[in-house]
Kinemage of the C-alpha trace (Angstrom):
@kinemage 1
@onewidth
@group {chain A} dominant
@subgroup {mainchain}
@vectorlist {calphas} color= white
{ca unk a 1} P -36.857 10.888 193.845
{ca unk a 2} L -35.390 13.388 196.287
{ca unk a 3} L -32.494 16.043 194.606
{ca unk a 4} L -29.279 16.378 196.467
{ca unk a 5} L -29.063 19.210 198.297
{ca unk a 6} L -27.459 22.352 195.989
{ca unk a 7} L -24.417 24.092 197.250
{ca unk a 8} L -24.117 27.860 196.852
{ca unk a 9} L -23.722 29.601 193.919
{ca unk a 10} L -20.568 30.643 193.036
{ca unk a 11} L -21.307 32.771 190.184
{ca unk a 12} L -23.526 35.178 193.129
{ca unk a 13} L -21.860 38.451 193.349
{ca unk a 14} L -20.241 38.628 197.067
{ca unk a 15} L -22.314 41.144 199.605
{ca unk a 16} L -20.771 43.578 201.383
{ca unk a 17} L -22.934 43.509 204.010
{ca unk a 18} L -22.343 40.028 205.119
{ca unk a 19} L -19.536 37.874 205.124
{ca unk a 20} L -19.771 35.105 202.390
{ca unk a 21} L -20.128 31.692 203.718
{ca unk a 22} L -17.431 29.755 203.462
{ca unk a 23} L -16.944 27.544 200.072
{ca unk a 24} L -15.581 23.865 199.545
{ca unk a 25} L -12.079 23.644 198.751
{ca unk a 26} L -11.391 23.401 195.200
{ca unk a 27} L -8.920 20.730 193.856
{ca unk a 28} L -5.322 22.115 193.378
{ca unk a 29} L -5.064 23.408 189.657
{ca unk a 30} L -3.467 20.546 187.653
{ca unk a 31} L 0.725 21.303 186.905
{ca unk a 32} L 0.971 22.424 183.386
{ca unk a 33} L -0.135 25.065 181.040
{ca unk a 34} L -4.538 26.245 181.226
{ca unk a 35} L -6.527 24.290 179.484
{ca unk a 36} L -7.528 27.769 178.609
{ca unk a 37} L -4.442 29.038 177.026
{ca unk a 38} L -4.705 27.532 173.381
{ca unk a 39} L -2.609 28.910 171.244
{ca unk a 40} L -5.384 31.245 169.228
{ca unk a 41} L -4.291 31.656 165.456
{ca unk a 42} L -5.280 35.536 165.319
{ca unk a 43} L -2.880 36.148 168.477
{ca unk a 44} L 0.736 36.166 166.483
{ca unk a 45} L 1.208 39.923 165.347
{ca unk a 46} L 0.550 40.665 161.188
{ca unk a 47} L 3.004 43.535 160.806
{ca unk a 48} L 6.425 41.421 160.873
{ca unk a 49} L 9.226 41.895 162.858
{ca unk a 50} L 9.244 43.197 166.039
{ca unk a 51} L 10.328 46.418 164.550
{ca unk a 52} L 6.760 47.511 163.957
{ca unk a 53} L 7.069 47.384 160.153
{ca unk a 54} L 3.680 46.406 158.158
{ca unk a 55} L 4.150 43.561 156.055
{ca unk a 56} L 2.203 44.623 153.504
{ca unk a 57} L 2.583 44.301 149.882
{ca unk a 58} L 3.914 47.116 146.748
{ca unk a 59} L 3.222 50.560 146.807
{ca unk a 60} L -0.122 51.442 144.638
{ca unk a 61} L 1.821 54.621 144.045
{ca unk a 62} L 5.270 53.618 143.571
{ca unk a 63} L 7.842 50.837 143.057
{ca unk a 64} L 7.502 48.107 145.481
{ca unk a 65} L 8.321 49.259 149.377
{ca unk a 66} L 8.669 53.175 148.629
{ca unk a 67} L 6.067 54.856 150.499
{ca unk a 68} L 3.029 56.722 148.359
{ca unk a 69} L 3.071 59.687 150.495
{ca unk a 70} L 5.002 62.774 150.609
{ca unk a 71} L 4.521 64.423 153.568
{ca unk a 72} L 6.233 67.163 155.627
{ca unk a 73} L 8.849 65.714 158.592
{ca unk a 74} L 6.506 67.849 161.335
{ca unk a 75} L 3.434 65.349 161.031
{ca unk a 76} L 3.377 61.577 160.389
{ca unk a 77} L 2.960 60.750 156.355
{ca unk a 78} L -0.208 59.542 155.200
{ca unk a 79} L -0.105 56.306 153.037
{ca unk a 80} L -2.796 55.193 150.720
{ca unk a 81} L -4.638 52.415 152.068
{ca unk a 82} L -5.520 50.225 148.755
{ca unk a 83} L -4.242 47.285 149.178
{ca unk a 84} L -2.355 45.600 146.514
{ca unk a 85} L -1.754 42.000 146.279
{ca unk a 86} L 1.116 40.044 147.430
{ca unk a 87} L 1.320 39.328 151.561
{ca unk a 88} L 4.905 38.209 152.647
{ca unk a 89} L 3.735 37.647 155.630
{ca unk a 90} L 1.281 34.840 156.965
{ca unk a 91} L -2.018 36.368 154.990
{ca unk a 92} L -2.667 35.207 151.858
{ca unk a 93} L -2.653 36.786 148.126
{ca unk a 94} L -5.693 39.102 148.454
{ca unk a 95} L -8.001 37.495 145.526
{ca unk a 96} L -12.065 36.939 145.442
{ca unk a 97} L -11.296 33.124 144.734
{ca unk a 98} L -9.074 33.125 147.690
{ca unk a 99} L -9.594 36.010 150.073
{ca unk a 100} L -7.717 37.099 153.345
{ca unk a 101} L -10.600 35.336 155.442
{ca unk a 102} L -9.784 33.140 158.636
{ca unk a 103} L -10.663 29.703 157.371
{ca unk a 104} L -14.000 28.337 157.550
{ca unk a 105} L -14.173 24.538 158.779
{ca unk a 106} L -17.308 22.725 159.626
{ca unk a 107} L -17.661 21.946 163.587
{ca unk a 108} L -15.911 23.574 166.183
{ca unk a 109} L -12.094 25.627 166.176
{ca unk a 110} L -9.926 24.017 168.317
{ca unk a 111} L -10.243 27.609 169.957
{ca unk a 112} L -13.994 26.882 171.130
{ca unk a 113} L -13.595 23.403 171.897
{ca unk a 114} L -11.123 23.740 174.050
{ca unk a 115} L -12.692 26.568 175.900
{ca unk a 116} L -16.202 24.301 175.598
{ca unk a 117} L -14.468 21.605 177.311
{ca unk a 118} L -12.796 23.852 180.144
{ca unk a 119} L -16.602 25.154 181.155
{ca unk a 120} L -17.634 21.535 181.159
{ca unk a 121} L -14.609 20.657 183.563
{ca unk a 122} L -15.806 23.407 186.108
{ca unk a 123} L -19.354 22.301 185.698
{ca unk a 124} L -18.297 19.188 186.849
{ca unk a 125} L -16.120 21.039 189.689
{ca unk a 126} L -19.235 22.477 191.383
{ca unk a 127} L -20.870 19.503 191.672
{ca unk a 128} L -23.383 20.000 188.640
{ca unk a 129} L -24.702 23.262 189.416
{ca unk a 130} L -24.894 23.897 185.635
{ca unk a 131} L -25.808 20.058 184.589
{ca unk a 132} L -29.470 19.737 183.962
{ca unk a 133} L -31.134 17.073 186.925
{ca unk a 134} L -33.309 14.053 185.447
{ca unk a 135} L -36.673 13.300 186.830
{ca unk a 136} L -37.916 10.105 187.636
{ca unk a 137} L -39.209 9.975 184.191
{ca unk a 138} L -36.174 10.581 182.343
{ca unk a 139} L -37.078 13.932 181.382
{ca unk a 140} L -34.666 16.886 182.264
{ca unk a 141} L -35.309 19.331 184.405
{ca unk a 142} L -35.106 23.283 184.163
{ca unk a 143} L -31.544 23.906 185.871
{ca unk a 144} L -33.372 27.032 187.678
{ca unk a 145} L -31.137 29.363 185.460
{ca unk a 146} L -33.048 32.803 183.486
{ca unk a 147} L -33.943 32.334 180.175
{ca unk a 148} L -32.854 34.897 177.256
{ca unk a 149} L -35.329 37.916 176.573
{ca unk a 150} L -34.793 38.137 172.602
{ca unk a 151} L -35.956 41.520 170.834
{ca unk a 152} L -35.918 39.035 167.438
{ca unk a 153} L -33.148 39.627 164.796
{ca unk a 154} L -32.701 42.901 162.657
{ca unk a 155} L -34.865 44.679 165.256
{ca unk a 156} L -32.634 47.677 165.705
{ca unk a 157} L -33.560 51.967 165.761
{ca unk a 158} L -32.577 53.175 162.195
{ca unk a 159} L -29.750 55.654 164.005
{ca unk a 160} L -28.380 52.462 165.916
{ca unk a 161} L -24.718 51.485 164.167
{ca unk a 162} L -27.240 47.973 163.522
{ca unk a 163} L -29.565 50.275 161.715
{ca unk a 164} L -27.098 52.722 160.103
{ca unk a 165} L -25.144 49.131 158.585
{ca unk a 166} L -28.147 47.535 157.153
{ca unk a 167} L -29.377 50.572 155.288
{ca unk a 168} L -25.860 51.183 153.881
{ca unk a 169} L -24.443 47.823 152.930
{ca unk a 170} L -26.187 46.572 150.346
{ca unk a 171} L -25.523 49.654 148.247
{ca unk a 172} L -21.080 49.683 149.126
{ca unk a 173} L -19.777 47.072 146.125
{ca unk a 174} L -16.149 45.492 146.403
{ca unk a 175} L -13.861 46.640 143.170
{ca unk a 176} L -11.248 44.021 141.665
{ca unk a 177} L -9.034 45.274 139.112
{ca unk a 178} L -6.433 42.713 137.364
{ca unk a 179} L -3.455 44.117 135.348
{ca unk a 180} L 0.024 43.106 134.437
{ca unk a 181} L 1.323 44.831 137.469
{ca unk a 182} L -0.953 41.815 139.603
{ca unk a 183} L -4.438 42.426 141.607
{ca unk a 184} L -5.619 45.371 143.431
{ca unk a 185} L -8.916 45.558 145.327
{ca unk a 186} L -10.506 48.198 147.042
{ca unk a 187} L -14.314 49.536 147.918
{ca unk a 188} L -16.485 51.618 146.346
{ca unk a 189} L -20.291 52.941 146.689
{ca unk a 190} L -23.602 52.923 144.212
{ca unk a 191} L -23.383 56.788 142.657
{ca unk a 192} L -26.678 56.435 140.949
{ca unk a 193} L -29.034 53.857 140.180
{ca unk a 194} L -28.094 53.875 136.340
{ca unk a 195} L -24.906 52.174 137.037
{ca unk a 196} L -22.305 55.035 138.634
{ca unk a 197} L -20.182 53.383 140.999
{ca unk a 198} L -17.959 56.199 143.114
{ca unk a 199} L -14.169 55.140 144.307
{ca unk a 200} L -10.416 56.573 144.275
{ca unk a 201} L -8.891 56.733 141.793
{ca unk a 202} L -5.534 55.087 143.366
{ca unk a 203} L -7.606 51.891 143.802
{ca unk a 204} L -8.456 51.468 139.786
{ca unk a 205} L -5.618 53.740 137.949
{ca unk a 206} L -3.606 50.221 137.182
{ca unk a 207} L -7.048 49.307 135.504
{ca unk a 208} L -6.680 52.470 133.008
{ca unk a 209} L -3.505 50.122 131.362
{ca unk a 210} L -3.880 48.021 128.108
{ca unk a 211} L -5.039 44.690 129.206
{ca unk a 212} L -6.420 45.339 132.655
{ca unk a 213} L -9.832 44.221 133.574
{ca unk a 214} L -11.958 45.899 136.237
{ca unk a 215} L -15.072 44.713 138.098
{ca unk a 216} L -17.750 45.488 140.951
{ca unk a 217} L -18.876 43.112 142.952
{ca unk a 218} L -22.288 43.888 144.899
{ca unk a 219} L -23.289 43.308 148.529
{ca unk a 220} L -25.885 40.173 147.168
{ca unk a 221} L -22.881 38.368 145.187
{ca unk a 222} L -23.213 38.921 142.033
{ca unk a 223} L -20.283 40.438 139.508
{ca unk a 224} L -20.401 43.009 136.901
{ca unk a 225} L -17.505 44.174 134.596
{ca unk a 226} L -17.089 47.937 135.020
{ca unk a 227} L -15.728 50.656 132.533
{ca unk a 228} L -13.536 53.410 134.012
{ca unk a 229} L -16.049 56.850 133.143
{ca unk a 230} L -13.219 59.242 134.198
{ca unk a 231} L -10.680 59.785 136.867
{ca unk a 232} L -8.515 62.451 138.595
{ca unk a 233} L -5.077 61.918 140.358
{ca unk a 234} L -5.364 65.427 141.848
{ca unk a 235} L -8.252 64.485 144.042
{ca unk a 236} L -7.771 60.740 143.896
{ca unk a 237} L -11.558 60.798 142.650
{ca unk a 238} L -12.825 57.914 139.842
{ca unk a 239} L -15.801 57.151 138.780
{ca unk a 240} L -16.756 53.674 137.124
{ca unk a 241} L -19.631 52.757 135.293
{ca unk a 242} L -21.497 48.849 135.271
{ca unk a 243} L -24.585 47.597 133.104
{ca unk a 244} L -27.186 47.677 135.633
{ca unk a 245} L -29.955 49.711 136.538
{ca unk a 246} L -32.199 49.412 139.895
{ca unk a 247} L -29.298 50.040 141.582
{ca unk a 248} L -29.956 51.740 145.347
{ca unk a 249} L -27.444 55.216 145.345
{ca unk a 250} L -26.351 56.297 148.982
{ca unk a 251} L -27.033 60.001 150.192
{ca unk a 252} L -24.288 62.326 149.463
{ca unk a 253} L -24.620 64.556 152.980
{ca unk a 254} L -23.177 67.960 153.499
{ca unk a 255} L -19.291 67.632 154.696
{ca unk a 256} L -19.519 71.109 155.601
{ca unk a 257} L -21.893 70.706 158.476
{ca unk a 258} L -19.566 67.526 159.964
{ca unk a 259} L -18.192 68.666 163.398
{ca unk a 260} L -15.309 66.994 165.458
{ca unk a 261} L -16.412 64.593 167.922
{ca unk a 262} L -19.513 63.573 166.020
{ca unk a 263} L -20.179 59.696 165.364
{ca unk a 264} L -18.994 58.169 161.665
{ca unk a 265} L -19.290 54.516 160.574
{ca unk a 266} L -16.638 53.082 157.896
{ca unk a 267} L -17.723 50.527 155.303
{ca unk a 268} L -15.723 48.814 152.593
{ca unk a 269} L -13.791 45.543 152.379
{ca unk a 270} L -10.605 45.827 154.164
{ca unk a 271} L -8.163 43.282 153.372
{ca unk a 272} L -10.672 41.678 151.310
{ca unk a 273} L -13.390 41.038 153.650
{ca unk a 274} L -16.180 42.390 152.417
{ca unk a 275} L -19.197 44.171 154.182
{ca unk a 276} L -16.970 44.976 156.808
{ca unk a 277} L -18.101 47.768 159.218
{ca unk a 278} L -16.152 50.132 162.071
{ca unk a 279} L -17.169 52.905 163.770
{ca unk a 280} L -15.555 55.730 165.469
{ca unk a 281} L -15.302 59.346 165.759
{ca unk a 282} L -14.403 62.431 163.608
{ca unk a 283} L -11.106 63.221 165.126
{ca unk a 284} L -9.617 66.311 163.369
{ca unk a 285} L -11.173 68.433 159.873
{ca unk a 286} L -9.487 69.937 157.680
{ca unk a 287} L -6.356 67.819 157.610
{ca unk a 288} L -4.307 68.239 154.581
{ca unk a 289} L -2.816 64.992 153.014
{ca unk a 290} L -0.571 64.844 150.206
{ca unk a 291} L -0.517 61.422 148.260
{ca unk a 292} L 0.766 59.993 144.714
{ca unk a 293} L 4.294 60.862 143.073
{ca unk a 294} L 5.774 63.379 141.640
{ca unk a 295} L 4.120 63.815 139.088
{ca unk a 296} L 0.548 62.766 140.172
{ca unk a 297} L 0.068 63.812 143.541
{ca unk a 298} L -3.508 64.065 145.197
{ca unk a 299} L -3.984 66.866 148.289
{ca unk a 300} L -6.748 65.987 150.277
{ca unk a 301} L -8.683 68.502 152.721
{ca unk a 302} L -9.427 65.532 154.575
{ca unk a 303} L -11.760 64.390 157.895
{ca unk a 304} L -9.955 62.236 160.057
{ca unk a 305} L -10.914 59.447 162.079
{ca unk a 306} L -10.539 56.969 164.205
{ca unk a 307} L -13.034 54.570 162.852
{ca unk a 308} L -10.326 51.677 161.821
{ca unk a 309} L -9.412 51.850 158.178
{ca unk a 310} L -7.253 49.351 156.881
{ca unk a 311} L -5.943 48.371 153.182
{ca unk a 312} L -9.227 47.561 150.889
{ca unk a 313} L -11.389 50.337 152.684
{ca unk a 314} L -9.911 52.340 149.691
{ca unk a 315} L -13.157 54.214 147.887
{ca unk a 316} L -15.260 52.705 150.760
{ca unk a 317} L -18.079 55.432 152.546
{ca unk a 318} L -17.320 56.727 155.627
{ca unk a 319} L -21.367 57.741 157.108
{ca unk a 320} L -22.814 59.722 159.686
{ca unk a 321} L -25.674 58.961 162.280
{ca unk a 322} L -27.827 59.373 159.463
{ca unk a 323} L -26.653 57.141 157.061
{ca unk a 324} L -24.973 59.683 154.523
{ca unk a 325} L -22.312 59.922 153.460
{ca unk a 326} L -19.551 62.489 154.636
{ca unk a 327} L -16.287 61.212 153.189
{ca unk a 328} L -14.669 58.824 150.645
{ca unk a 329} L -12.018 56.601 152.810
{ca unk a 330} L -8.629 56.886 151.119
{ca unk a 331} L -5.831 56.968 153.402
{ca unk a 332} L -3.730 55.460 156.719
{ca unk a 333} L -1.011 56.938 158.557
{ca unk a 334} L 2.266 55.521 158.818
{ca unk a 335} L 4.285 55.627 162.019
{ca unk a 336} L 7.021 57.590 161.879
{ca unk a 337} L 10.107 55.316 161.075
{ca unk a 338} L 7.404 52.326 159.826
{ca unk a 339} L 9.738 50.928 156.741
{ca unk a 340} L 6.935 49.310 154.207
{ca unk a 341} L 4.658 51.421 152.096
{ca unk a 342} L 1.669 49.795 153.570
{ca unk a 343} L 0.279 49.120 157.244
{ca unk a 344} L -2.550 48.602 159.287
{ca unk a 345} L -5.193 50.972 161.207
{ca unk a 346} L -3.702 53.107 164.181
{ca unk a 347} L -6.609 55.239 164.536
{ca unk a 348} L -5.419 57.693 161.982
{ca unk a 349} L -7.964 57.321 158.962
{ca unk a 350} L -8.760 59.779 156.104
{ca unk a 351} L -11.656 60.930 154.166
{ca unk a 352} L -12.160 62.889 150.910
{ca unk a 353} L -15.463 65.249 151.866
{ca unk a 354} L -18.579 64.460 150.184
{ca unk a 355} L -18.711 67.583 148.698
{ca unk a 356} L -15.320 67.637 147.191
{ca unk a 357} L -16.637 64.049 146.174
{ca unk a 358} L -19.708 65.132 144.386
{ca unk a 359} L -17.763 68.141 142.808
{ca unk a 360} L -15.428 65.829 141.083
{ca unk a 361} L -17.865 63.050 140.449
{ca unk a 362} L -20.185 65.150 138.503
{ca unk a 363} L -17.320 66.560 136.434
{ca unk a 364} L -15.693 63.108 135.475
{ca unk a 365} L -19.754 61.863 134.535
{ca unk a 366} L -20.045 64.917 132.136
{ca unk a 367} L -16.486 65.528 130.591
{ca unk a 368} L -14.766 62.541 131.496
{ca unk a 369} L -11.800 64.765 133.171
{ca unk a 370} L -11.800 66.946 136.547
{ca unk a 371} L -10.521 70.576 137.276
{ca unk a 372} L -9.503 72.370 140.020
{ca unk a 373} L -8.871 76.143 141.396
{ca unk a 374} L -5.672 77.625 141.253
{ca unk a 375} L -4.227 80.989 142.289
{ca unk a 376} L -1.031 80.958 140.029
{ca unk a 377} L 1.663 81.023 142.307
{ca unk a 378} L 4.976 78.627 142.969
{ca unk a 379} L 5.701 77.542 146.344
{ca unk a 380} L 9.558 77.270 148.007
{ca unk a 381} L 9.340 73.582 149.578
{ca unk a 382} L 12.420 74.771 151.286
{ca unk a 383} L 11.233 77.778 153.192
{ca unk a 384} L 10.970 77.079 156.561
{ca unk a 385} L 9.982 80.336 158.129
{ca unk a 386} L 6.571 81.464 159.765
{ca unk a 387} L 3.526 80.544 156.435
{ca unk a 388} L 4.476 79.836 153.092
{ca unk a 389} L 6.838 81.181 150.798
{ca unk a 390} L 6.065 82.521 147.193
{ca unk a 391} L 9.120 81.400 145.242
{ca unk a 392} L 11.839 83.684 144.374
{ca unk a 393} L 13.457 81.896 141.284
{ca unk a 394} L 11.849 80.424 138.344
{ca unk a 395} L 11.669 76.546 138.161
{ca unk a 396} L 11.998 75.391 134.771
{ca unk a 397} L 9.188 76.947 132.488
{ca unk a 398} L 7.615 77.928 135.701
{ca unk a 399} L 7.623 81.361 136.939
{ca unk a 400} L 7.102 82.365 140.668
{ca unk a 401} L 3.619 84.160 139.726
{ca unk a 402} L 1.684 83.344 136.859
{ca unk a 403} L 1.520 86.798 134.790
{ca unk a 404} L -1.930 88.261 134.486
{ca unk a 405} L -2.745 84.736 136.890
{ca unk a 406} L -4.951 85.238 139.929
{ca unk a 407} L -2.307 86.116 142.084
{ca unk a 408} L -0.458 88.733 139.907
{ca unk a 409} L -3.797 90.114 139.581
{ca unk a 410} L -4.042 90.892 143.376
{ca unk a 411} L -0.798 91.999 143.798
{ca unk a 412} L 1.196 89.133 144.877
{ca unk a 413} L 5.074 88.984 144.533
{ca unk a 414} L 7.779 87.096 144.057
{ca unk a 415} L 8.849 86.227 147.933
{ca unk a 416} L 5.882 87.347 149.390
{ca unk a 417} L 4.926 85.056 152.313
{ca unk a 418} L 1.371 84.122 153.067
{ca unk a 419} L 0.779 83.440 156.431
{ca unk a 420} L -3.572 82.036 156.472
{ca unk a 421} L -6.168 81.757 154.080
{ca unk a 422} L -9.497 82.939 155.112
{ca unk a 423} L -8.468 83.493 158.687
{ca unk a 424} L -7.144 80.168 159.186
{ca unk a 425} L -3.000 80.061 159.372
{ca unk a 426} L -0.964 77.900 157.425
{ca unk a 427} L 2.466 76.707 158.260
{ca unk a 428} L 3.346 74.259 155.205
{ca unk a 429} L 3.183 74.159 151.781
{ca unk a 430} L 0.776 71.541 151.460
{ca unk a 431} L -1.703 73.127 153.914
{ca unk a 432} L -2.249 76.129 151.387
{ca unk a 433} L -2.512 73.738 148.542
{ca unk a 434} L -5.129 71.667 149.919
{ca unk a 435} L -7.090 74.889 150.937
{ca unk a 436} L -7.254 75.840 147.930
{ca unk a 437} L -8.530 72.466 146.273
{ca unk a 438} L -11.337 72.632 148.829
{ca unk a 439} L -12.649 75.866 147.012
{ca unk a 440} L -14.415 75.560 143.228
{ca unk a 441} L -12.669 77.567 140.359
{ca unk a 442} L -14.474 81.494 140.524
{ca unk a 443} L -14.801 81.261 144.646
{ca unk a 444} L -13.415 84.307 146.361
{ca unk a 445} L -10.508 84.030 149.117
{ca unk a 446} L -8.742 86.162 151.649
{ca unk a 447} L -5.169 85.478 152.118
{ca unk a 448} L -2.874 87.031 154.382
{ca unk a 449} L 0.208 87.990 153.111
{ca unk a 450} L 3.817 90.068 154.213
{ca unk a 451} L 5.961 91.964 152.189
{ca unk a 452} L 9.466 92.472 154.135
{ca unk a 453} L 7.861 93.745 157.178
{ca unk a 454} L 4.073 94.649 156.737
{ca unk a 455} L 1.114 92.693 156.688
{ca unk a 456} L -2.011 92.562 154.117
{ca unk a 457} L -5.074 90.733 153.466
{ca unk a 458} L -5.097 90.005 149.834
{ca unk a 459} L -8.772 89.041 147.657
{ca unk a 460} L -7.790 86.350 145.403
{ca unk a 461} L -10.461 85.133 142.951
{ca unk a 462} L -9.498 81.409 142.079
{ca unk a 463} L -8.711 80.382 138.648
{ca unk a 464} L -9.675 76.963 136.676
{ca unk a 465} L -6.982 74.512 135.893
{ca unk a 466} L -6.641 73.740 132.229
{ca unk a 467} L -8.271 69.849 131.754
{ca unk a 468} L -5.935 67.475 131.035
């Protein structure tokens, strides 16, 4: 038999050389709302009320709904981004047996059918232009249409993000860790192949309490209880240790040769979904972030990015083009005025540097406790002139200068106000402090400091914090 005679192809890209013939009328629309407008279940916002606030669960630092981080009113605080269980909002209690996954059901959504239905209605529309034509024999016919050109699956360059992601994943576990206070999970990375698993320590320091259970689960499924080795507040830096050997470590790269602008990749298990990867950019270095309490706080000399980081890609790697890693994800930011302790991505992510990392990590494996440099000095939080203020009044047992410290030893005062550390200026307390934990005990700095009216650059040799 004969085919009817096609019509043109509407899905041909119009010339602009030559007017396009003319096409059939189409039948009028049908009244009523698209059949392509299904509701979609992802499209209602997750962060509440239309007041922006996340609806996250408590603080990992804190009482429930304080925020973790203190930071100065001139930049937006940083928040940790473990994620704690306890949604109030439409995602469930973050917990392996019952993760924050979209549900699974067997078929089609009503998402996909609907839209599957809709491209069958315009097939029909154009009078079978995509319906296959029987022969005479009953067999069907090639519609005319270009097949796919596959490359066959996994075959990807090693730099590709495809590449990158496969090498990576199997080595970044998931970290559980139930306590009185509820569940916590967060990411972590293989250290070494004896067992070392690398994470913050804000993701397992509820696991440190009587009663608390922690374990790793790895990228093929399987579950190992883990034993905390040793773990630092001060650079939010733990290290936990499982029964297995063969495991496959990740590449600790140099942090000191990232530059802004070059690609990262973030792995982990955000929210609970694990294997999860985002990419992005580094955005800013050298970004200091102050997290924890009062009495524990961590300052970070951090990389930002913009990969997306969300609750869960706690302890998670964040990689370069190469596959190593450059940073240890560990906090969000928090728009300003945002009222819960907890939130998702905005493009503001932070990283502890690898080699900060693998500083601290080889400290906790040997002693089981961390140090870091100090120059013996106490800050005024309340200055709020040009640099930073040494103190002028003693605070509690705590003089302005240590005596015979590292800063009475180079001549620093009481008052003095340093103005940049090795060249680079620093406006806030924090920004010195976090300059200073970049550094190992016995490295040399130059600080800039005034007394009254005139200038000097001070040689500081840091001292070693006393182990706690």
């Amino acid at each position: 038999m004969t085919s009817p005679e096609q019509p043109a192809n509407p899905f041909a890209p119009p010339s602009f050389a030559t007017p396009a013939p003319a096409q059939p009328a189409r039948p009028a629309a049908p009244a009523g709302p698209s059949p392509y407008a299904a509701p979609s279940p992802y499209a209602a916002p997750v962060y509440g009320p239309a007041t922006g606030a996340p609806a996250f669960g408590a603080s990992p630092y804190g009482a429930p709904g304080t925020a973790p981080f203190r930071a100065p009113s001139s930049r937006p605080p940083q928040q940790p981004d473990a994620w704690r269980g306890g949604f109030p909002g439409p995602l469930p209690e973050p917990h392996r047996d019952a993760p924050a996954r979209p549900e699974r059901r067997r078929g089609l959504s009503f998402g996909w059918a609907a839209g599957l239905a809709a491209l069958a209605l315009v097939a029909g529309a154009t009078g079978g232009i995509l319906a296959p034509r029987l022969l005479d024999d009953g067999q069907v016919a090639d519609a005319g249409l270009p097949a796919a050109v596959g490359t066959g699956a996994g075959d990807r360059a090693p730099e590709s993000v495809a590449g990158v992601a496969a090498t990576v994943l199997p080595s970044v576990v998931s970290i559980e860790v139930v306590g009185a206070e509820g569940t916590s999970t967060g990411s972590g990375l293989v250290l070494r192949q004896d067992g070392y698993i690398l994470t913050n320590n804000h993701v397992v320091e509820s696991g440190a309490t009587a009663g608390a259970t922690t374990s790793v689960l790895f990228a093929d499924g399987s579950e190992e209880p883990a034993s905390i080795v040793g773990r630092t507040p001060e650079y939010d830096i733990a290290v936990l240790k499982v029964e297995r050997s063969g495991l496959v470590p990740l590449v600790l790269g140099d942090s000191d040769d990232v530059l802004v602008g070059d690609p990262v990749i973030a792995i982990g298990a955000p929210l609970g979904l694990e294997g999860t990867v985002t990419t992005g950019i580094v955005s800013a270095l050298n970004r200091p972030v102050s997290a924890g309490s009062e009495q524990e706080t961590a300052f970070i000399n951090a990389i930002q990015t913009d990969a997306a980081i969300n609750p869960g890609n706690s302890g998670g790697p964040l990689v370069n083009a190469a596959g190593e890693v450059v940073g240890i994800n560990s906090a969000i930011a928090q728009p300003p005025g945002a009222l819960s302790s907890a939130g998702g991505s905005i493009g503001l992510g932070f990283a502890i540097t690898s080699n900060q990392a693998r500083r601290t990590a080889e400290q906790l494996i040997e002693t089981g406790a961390a140090t870091y440099p100090i120059i013996g000095v106490l800050l005024d939080q309340a200055y709020t002139g040009e640099g930073v203020q040494v103190a002028t009044e003693q605070r509690g047992d705590t003089p302005p200068v240590t005596p015979r410290g590292p800063a009475d030893r180079a001549g620093i005062r009481r008052g003095d106000v340093i103005v940049a550390i090795d060249g680079r200026p620093v406006t806030e307390p924090d920004e010195l402090i976090v300059a200073i934990r970049a550094k190992t005990p016995g490295d040399t700095i130059v600080l800039r400091v005034r007394t009254g009216s005139e200038e000097r650059d001070v040689r500081v040799v840091l001292d070693e914090s006393a182990p706690e």
